[in-house]
TORKOLTOR-456565 format. One line per 8 residues: their letters; for each residue x negated, y negated, z of N, C-alpha, C. Coordinates in steps of 0.1 Angstrom, whole numbers, plus 5000, padded with zeros to 4 digits. Each point is the difference from the previous one (the first is absolute). Example, Ala and Ser with C-alpha at 12.3 -4.5 7.8 and 13.67 -1.06 7.14 Angstrom:
! TORKOLTOR-456565
AS = 4868:5057:5078:5009:4988:5000:4991:4988:5000  5004:4989:4993:4991:4989:5000:5008:4989:5008 .
END
This chain:
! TORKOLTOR-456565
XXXXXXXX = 7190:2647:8833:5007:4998:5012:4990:4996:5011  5002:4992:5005:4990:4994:5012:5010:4998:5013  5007:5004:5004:5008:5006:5014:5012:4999:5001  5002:5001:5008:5016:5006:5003:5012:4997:4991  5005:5005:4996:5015:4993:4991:5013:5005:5005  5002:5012:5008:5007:5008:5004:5009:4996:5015  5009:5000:5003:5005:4997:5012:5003:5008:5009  4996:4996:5013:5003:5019:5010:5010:5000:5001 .
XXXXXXXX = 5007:4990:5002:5015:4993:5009:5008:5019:4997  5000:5006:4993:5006:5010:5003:4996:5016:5001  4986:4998:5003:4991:5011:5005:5004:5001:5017  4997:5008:5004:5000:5005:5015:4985:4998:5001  4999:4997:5016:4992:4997:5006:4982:5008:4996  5002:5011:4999:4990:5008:4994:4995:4998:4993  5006:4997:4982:4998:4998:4993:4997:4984:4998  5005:4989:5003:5000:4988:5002:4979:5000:5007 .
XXXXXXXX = 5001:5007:5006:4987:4999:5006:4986:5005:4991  5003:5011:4996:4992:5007:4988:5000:4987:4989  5008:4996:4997:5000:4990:4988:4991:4988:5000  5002:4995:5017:4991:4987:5000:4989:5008:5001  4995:5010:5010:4985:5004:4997:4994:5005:4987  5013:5005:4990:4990:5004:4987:4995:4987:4993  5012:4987:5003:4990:4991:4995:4991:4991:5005  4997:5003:5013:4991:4993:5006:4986:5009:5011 .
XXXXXXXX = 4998:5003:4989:4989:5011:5001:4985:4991:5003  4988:5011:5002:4984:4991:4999:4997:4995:4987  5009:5004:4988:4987:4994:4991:5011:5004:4987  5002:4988:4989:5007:4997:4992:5005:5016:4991  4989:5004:4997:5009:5010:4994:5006:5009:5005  4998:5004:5010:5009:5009:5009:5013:4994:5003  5004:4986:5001:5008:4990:5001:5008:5003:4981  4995:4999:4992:5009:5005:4988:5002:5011:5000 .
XXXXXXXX = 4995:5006:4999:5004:5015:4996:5012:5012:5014  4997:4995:5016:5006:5004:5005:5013:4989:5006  5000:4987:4997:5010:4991:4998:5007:5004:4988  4997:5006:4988:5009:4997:4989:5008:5015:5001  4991:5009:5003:5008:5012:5000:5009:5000:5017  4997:4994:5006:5009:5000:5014:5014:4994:4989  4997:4988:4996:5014:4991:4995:5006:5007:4990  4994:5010:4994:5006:5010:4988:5009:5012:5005 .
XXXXXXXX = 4989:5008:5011:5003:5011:5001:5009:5002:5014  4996:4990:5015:5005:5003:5012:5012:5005:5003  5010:4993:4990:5017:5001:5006:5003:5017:4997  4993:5007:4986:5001:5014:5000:4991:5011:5006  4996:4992:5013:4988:5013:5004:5011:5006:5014  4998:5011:5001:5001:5009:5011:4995:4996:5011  5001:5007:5015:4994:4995:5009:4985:5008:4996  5003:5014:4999:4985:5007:4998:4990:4990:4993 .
XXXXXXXX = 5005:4996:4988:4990:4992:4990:5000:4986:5008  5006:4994:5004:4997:4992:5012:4989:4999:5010  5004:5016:5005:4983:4999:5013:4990:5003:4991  5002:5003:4987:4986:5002:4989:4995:4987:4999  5008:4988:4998:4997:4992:4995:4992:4990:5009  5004:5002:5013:4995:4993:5013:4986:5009:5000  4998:5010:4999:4988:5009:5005:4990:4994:4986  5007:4999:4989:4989:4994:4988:5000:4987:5006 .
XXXXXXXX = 5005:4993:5005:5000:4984:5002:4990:4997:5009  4998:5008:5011:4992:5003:5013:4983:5001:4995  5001:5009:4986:4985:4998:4993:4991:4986:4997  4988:4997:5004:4996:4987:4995:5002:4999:4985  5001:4988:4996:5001:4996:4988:4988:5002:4993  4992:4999:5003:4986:5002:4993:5005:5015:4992  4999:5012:5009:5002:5011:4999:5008:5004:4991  5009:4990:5000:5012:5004:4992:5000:4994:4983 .
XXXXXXXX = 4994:4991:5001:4998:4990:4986:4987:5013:4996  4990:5005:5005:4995:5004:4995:5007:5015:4989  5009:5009:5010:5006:5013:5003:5009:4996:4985  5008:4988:5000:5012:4998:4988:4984:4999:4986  4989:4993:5001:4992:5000:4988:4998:5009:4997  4998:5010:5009:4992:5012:4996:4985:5001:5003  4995:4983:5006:4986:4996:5008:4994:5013:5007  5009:5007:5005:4996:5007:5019:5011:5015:4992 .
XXXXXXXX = 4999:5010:5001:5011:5006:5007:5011:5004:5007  5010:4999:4992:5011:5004:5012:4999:5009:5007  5002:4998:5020:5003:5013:5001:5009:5010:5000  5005:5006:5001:5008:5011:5001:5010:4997:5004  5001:4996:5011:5012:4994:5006:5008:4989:4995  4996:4996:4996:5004:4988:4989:5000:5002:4988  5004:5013:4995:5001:5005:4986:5011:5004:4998  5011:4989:5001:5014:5003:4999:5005:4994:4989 .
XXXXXXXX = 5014:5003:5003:5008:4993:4985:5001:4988:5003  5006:4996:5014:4997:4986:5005:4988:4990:4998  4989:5007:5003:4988:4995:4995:4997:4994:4985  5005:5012:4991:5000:4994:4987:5006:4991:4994  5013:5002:5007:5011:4988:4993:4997:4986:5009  4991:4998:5010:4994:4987:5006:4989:4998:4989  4990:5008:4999:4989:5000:4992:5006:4994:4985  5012:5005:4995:5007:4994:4985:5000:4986:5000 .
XXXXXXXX = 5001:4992:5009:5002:4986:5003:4984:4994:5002  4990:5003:4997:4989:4995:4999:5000:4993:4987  4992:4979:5005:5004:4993:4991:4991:5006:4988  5001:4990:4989:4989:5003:4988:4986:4990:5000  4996:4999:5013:4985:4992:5002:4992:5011:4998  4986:4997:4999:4990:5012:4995:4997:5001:5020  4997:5009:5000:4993:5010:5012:4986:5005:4999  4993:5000:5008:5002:4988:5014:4992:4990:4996 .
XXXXXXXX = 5009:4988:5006:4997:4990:4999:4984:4994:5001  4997:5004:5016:4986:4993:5001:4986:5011:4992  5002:5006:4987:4990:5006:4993:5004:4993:4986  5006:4990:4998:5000:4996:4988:4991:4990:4995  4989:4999:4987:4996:4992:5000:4999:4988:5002  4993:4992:5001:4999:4987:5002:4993:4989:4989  5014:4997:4996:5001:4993:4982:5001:4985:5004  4996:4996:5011:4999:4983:5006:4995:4994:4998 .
END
């Protein structure tokens, strides 16, 4: 998947908004992985898991690409169920990127 496929036209305003930002994030894979699970998962989240989702969104992407590899640590706060079922949607590219050799 390389972006959007899903239509807001009948999301409410809230969610309509979370959707364009999950897929237009700093930096592509944050862009799949919180794009694909916004288009999968949004329409059944609660408000609670809602302001989770804004408060994870609020994280730099750096942080976060690392947090879903396993690079860095999660912290605590971010050791939710929410967390992991975002984290489930991580593509199948090797991690991280910029430590892979160089076969050029």
């Amino acid at each position: 998947m390389t972006g959007i496929t899903r239509t807001s036209a009948d999301l409410d305003p809230r969610r309509r908004r979370i959707l364009f930002r999950a897929w237009h994030r700093g930096i592509r894979e944050m862009d799949l992985i919180l794009g694909t699970f916004a288009e999968t998962e949004l329409t059944g989240l609660d408000d609670a898991e809602l302001d989770e989702l804004e408060r994870i969104m609020a994280e730099e992407d750096n942080d976060l690409v690392k947090w879903i590899t396993g690079e860095k640590p999660l912290p605590q706060v971010f050791d939710t169920a929410l967390f992991a079922r975002i984290a489930a949607y991580k593509p199948d590219f090797p991690y991280p990127v910029e430590s892979q050799p160089e076969d050029r």
